[in-house]
VOMIKOL-208487 format. One record per residue (C-alpha): residue number from 1; x, y, z. Coordinates in pm, whole numbers, plus 50000, padded with zeros to 5 digits. Example, Ala and Ser with C-alpha at 12.3 -4.5 7.8 and 13.67 -1.06 7.14 Angstrom:
BEGIN
{num: 1; px: 51230; py: 49550; pz: 50780}
{num: 2; px: 51367; py: 49894; pz: 50714}
END
This chain:
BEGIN
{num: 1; px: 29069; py: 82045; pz: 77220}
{num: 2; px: 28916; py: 82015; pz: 76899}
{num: 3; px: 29156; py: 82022; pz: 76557}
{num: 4; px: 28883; py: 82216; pz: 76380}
{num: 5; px: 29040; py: 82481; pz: 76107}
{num: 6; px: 29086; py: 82876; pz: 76269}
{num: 7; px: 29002; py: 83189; pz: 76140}
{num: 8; px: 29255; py: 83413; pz: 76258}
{num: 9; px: 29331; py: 83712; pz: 76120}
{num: 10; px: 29742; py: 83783; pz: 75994}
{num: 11; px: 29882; py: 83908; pz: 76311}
{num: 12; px: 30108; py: 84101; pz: 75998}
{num: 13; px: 29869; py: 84318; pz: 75748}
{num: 14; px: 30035; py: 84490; pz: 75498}
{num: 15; px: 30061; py: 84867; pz: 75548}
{num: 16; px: 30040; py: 85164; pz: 75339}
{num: 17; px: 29735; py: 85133; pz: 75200}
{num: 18; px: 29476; py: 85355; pz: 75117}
{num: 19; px: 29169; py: 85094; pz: 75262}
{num: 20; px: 29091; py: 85026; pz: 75633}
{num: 21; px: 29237; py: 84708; pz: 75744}
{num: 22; px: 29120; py: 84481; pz: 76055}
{num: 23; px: 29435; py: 84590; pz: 76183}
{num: 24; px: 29348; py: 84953; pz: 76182}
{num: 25; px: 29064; py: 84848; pz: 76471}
{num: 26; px: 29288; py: 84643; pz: 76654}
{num: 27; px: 29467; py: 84899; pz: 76941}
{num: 28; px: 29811; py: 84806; pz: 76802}
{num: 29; px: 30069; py: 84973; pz: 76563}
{num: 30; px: 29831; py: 85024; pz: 76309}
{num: 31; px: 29531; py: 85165; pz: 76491}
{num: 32; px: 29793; py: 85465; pz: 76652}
{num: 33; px: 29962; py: 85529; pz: 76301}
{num: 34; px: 29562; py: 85618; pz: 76188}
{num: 35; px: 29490; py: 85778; pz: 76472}
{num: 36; px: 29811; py: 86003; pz: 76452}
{num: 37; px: 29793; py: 86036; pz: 76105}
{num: 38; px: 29418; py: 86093; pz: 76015}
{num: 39; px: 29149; py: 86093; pz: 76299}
{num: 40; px: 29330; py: 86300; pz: 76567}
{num: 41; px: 29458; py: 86606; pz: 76354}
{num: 42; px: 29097; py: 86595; pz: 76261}
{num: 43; px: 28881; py: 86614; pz: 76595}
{num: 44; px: 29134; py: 86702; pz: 76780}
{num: 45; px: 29032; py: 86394; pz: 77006}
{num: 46; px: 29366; py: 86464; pz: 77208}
{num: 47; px: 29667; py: 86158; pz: 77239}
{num: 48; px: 29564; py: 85811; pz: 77173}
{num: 49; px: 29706; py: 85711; pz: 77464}
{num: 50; px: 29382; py: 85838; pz: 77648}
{num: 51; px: 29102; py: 85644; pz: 77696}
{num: 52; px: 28847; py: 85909; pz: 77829}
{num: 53; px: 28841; py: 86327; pz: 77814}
{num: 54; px: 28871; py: 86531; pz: 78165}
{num: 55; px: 28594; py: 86838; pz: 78056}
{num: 56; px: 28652; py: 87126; pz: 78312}
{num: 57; px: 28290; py: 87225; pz: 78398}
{num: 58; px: 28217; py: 87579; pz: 78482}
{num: 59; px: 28038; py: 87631; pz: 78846}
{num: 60; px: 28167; py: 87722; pz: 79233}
{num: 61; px: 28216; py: 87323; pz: 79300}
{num: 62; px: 28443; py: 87276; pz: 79035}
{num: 63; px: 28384; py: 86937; pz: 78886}
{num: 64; px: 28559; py: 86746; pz: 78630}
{num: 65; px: 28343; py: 86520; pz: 78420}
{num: 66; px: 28520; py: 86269; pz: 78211}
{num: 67; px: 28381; py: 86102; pz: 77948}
{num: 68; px: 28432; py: 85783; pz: 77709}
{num: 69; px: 28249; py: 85628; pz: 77411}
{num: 70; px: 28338; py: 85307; pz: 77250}
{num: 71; px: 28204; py: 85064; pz: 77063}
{num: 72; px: 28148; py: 84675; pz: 77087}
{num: 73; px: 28100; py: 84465; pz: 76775}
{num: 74; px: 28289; py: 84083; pz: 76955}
{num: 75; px: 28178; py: 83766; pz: 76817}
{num: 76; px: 28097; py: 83532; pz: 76901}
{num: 77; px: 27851; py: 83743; pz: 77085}
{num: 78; px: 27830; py: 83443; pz: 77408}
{num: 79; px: 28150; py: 83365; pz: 77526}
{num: 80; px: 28286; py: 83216; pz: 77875}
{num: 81; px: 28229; py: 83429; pz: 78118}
{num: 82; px: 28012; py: 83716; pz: 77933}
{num: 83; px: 27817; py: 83840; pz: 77658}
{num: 84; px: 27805; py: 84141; pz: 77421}
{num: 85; px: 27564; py: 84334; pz: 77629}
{num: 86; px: 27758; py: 84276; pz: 77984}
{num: 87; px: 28122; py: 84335; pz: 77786}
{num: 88; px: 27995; py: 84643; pz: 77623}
{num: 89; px: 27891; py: 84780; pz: 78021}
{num: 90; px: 28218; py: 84681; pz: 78152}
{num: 91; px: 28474; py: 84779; pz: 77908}
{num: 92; px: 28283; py: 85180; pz: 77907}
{num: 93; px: 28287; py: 85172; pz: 78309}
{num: 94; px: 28669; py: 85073; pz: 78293}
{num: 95; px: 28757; py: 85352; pz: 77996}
{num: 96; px: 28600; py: 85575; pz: 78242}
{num: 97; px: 28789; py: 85463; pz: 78586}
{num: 98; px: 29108; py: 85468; pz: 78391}
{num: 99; px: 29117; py: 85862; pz: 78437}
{num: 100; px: 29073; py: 85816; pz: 78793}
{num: 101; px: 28717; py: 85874; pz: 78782}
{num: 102; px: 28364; py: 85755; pz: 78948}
{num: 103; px: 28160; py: 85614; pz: 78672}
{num: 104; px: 27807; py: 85738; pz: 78716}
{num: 105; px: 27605; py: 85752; pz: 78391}
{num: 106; px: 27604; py: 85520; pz: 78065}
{num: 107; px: 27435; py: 85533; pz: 77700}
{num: 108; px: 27375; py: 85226; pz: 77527}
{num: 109; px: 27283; py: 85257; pz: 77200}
{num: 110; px: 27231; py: 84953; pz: 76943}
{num: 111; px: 27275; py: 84920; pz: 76540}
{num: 112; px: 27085; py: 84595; pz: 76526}
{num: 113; px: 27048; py: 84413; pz: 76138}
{num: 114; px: 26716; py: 84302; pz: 75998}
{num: 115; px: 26576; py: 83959; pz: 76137}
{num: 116; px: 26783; py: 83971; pz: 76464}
{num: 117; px: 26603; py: 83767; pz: 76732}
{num: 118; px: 26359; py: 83951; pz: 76906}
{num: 119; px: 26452; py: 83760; pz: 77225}
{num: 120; px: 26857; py: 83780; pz: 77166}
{num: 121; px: 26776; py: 84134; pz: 77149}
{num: 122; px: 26572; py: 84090; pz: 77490}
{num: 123; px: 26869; py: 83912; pz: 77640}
{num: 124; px: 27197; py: 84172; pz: 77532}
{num: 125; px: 26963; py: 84412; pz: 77693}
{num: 126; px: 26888; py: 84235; pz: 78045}
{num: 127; px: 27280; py: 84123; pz: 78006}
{num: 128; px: 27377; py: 84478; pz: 77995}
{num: 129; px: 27129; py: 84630; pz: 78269}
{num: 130; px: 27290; py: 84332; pz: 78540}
{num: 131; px: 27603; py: 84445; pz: 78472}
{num: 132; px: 27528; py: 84787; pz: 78498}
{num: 133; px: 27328; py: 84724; pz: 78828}
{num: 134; px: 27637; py: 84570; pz: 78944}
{num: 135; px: 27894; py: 84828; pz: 78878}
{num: 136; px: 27645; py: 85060; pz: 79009}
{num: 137; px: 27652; py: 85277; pz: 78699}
{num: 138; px: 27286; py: 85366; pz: 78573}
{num: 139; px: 27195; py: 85355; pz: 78186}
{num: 140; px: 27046; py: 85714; pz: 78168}
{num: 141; px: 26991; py: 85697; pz: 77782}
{num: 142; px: 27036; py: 85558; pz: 77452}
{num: 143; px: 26911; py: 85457; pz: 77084}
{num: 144; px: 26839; py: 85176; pz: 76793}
{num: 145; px: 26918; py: 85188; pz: 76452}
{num: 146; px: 26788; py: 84896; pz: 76242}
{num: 147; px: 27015; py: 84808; pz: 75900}
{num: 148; px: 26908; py: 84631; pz: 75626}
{num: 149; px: 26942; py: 84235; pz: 75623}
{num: 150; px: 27347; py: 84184; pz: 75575}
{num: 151; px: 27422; py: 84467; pz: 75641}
{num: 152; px: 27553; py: 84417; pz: 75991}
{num: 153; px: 27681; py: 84136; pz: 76223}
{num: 154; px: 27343; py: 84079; pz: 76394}
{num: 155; px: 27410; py: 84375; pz: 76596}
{num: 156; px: 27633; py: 84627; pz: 76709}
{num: 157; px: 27670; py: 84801; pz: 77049}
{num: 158; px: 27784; py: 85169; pz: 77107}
{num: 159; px: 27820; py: 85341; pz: 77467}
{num: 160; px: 27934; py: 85654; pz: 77609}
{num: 161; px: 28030; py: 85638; pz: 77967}
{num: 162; px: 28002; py: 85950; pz: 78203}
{num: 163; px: 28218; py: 85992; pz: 78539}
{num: 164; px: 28341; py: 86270; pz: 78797}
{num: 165; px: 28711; py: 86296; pz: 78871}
{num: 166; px: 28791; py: 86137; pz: 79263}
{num: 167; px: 28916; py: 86449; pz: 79452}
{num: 168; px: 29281; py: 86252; pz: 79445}
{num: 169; px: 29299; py: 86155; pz: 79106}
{num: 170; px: 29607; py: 86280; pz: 78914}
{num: 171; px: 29609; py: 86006; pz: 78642}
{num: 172; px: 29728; py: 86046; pz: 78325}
{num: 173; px: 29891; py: 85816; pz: 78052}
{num: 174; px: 30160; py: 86061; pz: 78031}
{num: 175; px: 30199; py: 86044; pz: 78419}
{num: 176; px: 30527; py: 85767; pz: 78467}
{num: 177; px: 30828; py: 85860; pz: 78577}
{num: 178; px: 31169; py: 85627; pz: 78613}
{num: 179; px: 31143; py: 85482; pz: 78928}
{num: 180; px: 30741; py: 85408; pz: 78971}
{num: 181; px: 30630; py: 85069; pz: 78997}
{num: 182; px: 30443; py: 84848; pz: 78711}
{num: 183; px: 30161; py: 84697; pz: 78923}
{num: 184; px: 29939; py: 84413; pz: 78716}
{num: 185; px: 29572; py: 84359; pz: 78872}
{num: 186; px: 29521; py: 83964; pz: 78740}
{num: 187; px: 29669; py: 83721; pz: 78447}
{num: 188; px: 29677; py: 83838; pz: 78150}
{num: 189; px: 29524; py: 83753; pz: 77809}
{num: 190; px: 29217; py: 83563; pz: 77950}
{num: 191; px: 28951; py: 83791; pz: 77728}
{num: 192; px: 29112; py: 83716; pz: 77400}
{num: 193; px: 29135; py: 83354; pz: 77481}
{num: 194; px: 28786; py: 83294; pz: 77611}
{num: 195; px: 28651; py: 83451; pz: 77316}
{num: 196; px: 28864; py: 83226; pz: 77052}
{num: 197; px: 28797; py: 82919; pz: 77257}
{num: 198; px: 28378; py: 83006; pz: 77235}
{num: 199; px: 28472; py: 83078; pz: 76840}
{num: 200; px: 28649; py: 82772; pz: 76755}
{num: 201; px: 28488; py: 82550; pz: 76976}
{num: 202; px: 28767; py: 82457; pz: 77211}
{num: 203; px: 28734; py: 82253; pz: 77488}
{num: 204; px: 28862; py: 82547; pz: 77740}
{num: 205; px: 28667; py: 82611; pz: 78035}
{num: 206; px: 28877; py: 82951; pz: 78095}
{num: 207; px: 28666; py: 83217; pz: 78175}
{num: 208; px: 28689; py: 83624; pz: 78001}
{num: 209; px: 28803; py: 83830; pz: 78255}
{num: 210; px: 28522; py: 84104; pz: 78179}
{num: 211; px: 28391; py: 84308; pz: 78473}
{num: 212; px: 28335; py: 84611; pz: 78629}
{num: 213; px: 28697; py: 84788; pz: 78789}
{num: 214; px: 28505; py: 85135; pz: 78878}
{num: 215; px: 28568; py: 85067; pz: 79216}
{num: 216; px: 28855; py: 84917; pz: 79265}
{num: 217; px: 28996; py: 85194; pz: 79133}
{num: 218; px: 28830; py: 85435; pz: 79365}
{num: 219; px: 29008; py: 85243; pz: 79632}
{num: 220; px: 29342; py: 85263; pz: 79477}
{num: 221; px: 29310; py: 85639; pz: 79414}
{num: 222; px: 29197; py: 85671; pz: 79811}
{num: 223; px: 29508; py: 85430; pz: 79897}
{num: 224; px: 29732; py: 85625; pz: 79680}
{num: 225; px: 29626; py: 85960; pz: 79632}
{num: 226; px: 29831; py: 86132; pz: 79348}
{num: 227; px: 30068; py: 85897; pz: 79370}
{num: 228; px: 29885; py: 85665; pz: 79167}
{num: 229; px: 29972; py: 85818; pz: 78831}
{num: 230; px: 29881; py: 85545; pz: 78525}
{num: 231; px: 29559; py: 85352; pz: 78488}
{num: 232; px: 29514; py: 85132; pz: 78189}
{num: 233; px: 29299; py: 84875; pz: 78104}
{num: 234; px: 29489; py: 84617; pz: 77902}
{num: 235; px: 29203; py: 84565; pz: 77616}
{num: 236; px: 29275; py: 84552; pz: 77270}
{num: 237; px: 29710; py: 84459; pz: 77183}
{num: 238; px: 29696; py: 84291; pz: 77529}
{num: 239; px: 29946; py: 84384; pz: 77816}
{num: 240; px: 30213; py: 84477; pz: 77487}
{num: 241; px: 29987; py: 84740; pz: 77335}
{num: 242; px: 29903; py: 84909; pz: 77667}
{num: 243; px: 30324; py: 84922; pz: 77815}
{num: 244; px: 30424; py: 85047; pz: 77472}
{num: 245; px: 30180; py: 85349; pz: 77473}
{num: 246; px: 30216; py: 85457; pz: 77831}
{num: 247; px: 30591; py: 85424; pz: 77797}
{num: 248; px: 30539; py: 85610; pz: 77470}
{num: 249; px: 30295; py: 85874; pz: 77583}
{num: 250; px: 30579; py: 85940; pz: 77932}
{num: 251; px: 30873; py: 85897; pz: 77709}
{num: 252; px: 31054; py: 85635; pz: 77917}
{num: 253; px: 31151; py: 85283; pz: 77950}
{num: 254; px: 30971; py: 85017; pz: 78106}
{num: 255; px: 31107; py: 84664; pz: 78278}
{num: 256; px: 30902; py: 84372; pz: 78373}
{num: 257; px: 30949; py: 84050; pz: 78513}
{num: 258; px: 30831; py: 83781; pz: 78250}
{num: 259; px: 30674; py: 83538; pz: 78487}
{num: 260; px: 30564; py: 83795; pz: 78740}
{num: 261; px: 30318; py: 83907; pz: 78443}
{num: 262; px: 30232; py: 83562; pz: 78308}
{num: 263; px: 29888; py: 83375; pz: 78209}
{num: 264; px: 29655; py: 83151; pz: 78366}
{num: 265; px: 29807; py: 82766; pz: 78267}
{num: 266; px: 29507; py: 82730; pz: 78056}
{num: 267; px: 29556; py: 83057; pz: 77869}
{num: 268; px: 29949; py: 82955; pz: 77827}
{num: 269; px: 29831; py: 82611; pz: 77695}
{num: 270; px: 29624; py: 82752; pz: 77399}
{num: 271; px: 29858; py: 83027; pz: 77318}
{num: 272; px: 30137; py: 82735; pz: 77304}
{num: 273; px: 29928; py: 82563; pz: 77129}
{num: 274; px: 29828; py: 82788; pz: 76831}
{num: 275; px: 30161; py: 82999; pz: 76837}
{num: 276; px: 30005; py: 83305; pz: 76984}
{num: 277; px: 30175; py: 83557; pz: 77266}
{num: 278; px: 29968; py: 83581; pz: 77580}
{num: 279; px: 30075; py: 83967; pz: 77635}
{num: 280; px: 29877; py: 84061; pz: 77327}
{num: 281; px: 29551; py: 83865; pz: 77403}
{num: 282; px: 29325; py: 84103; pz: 77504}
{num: 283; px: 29179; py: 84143; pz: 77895}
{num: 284; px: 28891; py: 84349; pz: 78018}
{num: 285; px: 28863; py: 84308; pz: 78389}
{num: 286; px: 29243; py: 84343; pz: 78409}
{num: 287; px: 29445; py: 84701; pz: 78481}
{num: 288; px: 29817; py: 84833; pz: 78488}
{num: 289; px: 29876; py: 85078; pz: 78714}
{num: 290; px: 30203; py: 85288; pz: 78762}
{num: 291; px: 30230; py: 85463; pz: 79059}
{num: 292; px: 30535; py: 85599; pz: 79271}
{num: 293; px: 30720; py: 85367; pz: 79442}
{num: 294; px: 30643; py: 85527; pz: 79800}
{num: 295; px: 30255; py: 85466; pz: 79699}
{num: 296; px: 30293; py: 85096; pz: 79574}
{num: 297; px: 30262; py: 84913; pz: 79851}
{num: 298; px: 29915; py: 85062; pz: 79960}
{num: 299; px: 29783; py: 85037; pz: 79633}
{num: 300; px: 29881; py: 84657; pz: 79600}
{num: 301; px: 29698; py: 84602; pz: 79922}
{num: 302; px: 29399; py: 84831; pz: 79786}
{num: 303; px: 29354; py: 84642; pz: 79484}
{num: 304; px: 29448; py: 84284; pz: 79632}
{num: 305; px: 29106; py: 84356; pz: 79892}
{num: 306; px: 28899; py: 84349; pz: 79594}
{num: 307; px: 28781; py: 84045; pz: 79388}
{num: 308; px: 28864; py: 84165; pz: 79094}
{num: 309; px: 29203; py: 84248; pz: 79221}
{num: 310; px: 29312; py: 83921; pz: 79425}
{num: 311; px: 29576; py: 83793; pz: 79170}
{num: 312; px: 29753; py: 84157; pz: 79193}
{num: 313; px: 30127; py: 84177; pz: 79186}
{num: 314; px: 30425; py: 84412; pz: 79119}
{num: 315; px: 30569; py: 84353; pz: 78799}
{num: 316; px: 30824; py: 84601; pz: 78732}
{num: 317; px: 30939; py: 84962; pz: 78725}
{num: 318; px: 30964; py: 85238; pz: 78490}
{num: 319; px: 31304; py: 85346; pz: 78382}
{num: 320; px: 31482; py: 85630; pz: 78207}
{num: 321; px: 31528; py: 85538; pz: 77849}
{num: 322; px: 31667; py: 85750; pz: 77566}
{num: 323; px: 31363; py: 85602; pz: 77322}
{num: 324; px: 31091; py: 85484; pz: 77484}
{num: 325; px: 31079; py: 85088; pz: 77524}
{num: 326; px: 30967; py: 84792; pz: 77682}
{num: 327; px: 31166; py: 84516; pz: 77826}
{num: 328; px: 31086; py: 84191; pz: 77956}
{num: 329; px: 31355; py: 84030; pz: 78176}
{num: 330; px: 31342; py: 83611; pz: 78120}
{num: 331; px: 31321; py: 83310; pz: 78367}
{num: 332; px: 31682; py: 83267; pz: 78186}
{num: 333; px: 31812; py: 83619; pz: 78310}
{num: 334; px: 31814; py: 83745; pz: 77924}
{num: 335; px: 31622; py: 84046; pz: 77809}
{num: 336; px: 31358; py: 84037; pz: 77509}
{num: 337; px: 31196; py: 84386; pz: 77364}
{num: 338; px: 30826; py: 84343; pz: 77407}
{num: 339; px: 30708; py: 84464; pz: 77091}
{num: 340; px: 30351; py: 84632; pz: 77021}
{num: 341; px: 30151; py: 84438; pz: 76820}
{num: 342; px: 30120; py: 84529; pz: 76454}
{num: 343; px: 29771; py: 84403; pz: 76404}
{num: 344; px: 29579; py: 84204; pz: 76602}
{num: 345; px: 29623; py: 83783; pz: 76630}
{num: 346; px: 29241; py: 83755; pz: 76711}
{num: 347; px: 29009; py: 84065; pz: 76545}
{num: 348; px: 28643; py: 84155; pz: 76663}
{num: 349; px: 28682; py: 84091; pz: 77045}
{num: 350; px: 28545; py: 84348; pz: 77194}
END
């Protein structure tokens, strides 16, 4: 491991300002106090919790589309294990799954700076259409918008991802009750790591988790029916960010066993390392799910038959609470609040 300087951003940014911080972007504290404060009353977008929209559509068959746009601006853009173009595929596919939907449609669009590499440009794009070809999610559509020189990072990547609601799906961030289980699909924090190792040129051979959980999902639905009631892909704020708004957005308490939800050894290395907390390292190939207890083991089993789902384990249960709260329960047999992150240890990963 190399002792070169970091660049990390203050996991602490002052608030109250009038000016958009990094913080603000980051999925933690911040980002929800802008979003509650500003952008929602606005568009009415609906609760941050909520990844992707259910839209009703009119007709005799009575679908339910969901949709999901998001945007992608990680560097470096290369990193173990992906690239800007494959990220930007999965992390729309998984926005879309979390509502208990097929993904079936993507846009990609790009805001691209003055004097990017023709053939970089080539290879986001053929990065992008593999992963989509794998998920087996089509890219129906999209755009480029070219900025003047410096006025970008090279390039940026927007998506909206399309889906229809599985016939079982009843998922909804506001959908735990005390007495689900806290299922956790793979270690944690492997994303956020990967892309500081690739941006501080660590020796770390620890791949990003980033892929495609469109249909692992559809098997957990079909294992679980309705009683799979929370999806969430632990992204930006890590496994902290995600329990704090789903035990937020259901207004109850959630427990987890420490070491049931820990890292990879590598990932726990690095964060000892450098001082960071491997539950707010991002993941995108990695999912929470709460689901009632009746339905848990069949969903374990569900997601364990899936690749992406081998390293899947119960980690808890949902409890009542007077405030909502999570709590992680120690190798020592003491309790520690797991607190959401305030801004983010590691901006522009995804």
């Amino acid at each position: 491991m190399t002792t070169a300087p970091l660049a990390l951003a203050c996991p602490l940014p002052l608030t109250g300002t009038d000016r958009v911080l990094m913080g603000h972007g980051a999925g933690g504290r911040l980002f929800g106090e802008l979003f509650d404060t500003l952008l929602g009353p606005l568009t009415g977008a609906g609760p941050v919790a909520e990844d992707a929209a259910v839209v009703p559509v009119d007709g005799p068959d009575g679908v339910r589309v969901v949709v999901s746009t998001d945007s992608f601006v990680v560097t470096p853009r290369d990193f173990p294990g992906g690239d800007i173009g494959s990220l930007a595929v999965h992390g729309t596919v998984n926005d879309v799954a979390m509502r208990g939907a097929r993904p079936i449609a993507i846009t990609l669009a790009y805001i691209i700076e003055e004097g990017f590499p023709v053939d970089e440009l080539a290879r986001v794009t053929a990065s992008a259409a593999a992963a989509a070809a794998e998920a087996g999610v089509p890219i129906v559509t999209g755009d480029t918008k070219v900025v003047e020189r410096g006025g970008a990072d090279g390039i940026y990547v927007n998506t909206t991802g399309i889906g229809v609601l599985l016939p079982d799906a009843a998922v909804t961030a506001a959908g735990a009750v005390p007495g689900d289980a806290v299922l956790l699909s793979g270690p944690v924090g492997r994303h956020g790591a990967a892309v500081l190792a690739a941006r501080e040129g660590f020796d770390f051979d620890e791949p990003s988790d980033s892929c495609a959980l469109g249909r692992m999902v559809e098997d957990m639905v079909g294992a679980g029916g309705a009683g799979v009631h929370v999806l969430r892909d632990a992204t930006r704020g890590g496994l902290a960010a995600v329990l704090n708004e789903l035990a937020a957005a259901s207004g109850v308490g959630i427990e987890i066993d420490e070491a049931a939800a820990a890292t990879t050894d590598q990932v726990a290395a690095l964060c000892d390392v450098l001082g960071l907390d491997p539950f707010h390292l991002a993941c995108e190939g990695t999912l929470v799910a709460i689901c009632a207890p009746e339905a848990a083991a069949d969903v374990l089993a569900a997601m364990r038959a899936r690749p992406e789902g081998k390293g899947a384990r119960r980690i808890g249960a949902v409890t009542a609470a007077a405030e909502p709260r999570v709590l992680a329960r120690t190798p020592l047999g003491t309790a520690r609040v797991v607190d959401p992150p305030l801004g983010e240890q590691l901006p522009r990963i995804c």
